[in-house]
C-alpha positions as CSV (number, residue, x, y, z in Angstrom):
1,X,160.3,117.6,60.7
2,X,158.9,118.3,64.3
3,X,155.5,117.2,65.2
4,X,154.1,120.9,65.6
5,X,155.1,122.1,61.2
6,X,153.2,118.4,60.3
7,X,149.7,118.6,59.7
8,X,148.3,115.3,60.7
9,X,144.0,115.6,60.9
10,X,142.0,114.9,57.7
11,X,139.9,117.9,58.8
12,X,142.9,120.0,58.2
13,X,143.8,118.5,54.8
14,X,140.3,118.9,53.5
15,X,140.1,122.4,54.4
16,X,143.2,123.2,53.0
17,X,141.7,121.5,50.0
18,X,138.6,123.0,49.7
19,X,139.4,126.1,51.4
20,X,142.5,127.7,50.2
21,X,144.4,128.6,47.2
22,X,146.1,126.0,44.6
23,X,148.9,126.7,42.3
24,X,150.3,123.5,40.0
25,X,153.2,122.5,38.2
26,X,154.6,119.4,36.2
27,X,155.4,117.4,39.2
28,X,153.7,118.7,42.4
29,X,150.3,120.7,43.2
30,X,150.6,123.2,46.1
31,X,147.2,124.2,48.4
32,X,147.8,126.8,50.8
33,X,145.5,128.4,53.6
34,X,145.7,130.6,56.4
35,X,146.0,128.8,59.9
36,X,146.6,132.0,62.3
37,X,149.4,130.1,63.8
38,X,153.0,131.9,64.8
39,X,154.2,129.0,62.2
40,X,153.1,127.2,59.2
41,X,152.7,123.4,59.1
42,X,152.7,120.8,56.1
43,X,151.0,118.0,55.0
44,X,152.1,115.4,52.1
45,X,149.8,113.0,50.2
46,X,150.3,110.9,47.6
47,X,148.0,109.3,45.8
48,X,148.0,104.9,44.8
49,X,147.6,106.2,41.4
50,X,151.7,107.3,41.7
51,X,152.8,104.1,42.0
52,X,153.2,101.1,44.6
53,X,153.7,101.7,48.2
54,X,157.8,101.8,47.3
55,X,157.2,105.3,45.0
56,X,154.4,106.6,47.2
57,X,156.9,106.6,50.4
58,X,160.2,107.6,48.1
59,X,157.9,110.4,46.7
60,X,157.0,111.6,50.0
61,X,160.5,111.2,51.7
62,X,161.7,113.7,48.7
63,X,158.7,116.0,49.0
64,X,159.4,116.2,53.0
65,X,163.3,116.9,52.2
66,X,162.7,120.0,50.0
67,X,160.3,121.7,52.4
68,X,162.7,120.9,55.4
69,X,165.5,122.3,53.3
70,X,163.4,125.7,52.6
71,X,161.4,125.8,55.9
72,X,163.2,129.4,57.4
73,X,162.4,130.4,53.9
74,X,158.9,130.0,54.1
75,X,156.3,132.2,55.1
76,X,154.6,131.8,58.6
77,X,151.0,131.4,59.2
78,X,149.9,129.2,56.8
79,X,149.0,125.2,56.3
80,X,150.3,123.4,53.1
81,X,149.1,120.4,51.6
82,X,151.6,119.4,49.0
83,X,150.5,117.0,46.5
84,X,152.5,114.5,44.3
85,X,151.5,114.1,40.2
86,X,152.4,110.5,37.9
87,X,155.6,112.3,36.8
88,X,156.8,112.4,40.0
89,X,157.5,108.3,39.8
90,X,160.5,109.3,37.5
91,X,161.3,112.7,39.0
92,X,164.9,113.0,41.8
93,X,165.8,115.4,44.3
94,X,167.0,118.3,42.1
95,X,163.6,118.3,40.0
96,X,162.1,118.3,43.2
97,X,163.4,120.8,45.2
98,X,163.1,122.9,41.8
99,X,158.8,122.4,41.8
100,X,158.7,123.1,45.4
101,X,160.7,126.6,44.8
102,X,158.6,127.3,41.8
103,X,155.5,126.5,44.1
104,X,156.2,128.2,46.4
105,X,157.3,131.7,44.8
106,X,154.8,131.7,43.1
107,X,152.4,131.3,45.7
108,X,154.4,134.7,47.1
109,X,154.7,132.1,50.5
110,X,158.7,132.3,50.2
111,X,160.5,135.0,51.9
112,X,163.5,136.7,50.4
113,X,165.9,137.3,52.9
């Protein structure tokens, strides 16, 4: 994902946090907020309580995949912070890219083209 869609400052994650909107399911949680850029941008965390450093990286690598995969999809303007659960130790790609779709429609941040 190119430098300019990442979000990368702790003062943008916490006020995505605190901030915007948050809409949950099984495996991910999905905070959303207005940035009043031309494009929107993404963050990924993953908490110790996941798992070791091996299931927090994996987690993330699979997180990043289904956003890259949807990106044209997604609405512009806005910074994401998407947010791994325990489940997501056992979850693959499929399960995955299904949460991120479910997240994301029903935030109303994917397009329909």
């Amino acid at each position: 994902m190119e430098k300019r869609y990442r979000l990368r400052k702790n003062a943008d994650f916490q006020r995505v946090r605190h901030k915007g909107q948050s809409w949950a399911c099984r495996l991910l949680v999905l905070s959303a907020d207005p940035n009043g850029l031309e494009h929107s941008r993404f963050g990924f965390s993953v908490s110790k309580r996941v798992g070791n450093a091996i299931v927090r990286n994996r987690a993330k690598r699979l997180m990043r995949e289904a956003i890259r995969q949807r990106q044209n999809q997604v609405s512009s303007g806005w910074d994401m912070v998407w947010i791994a659960r325990r489940p997501m130790r056992e979850a693959d790609y499929s399960a995955v890219e299904r949460a991120v779709e479910e997240l994301l429609w029903r935030a109303r941040l994917l397009q329909i083209s």
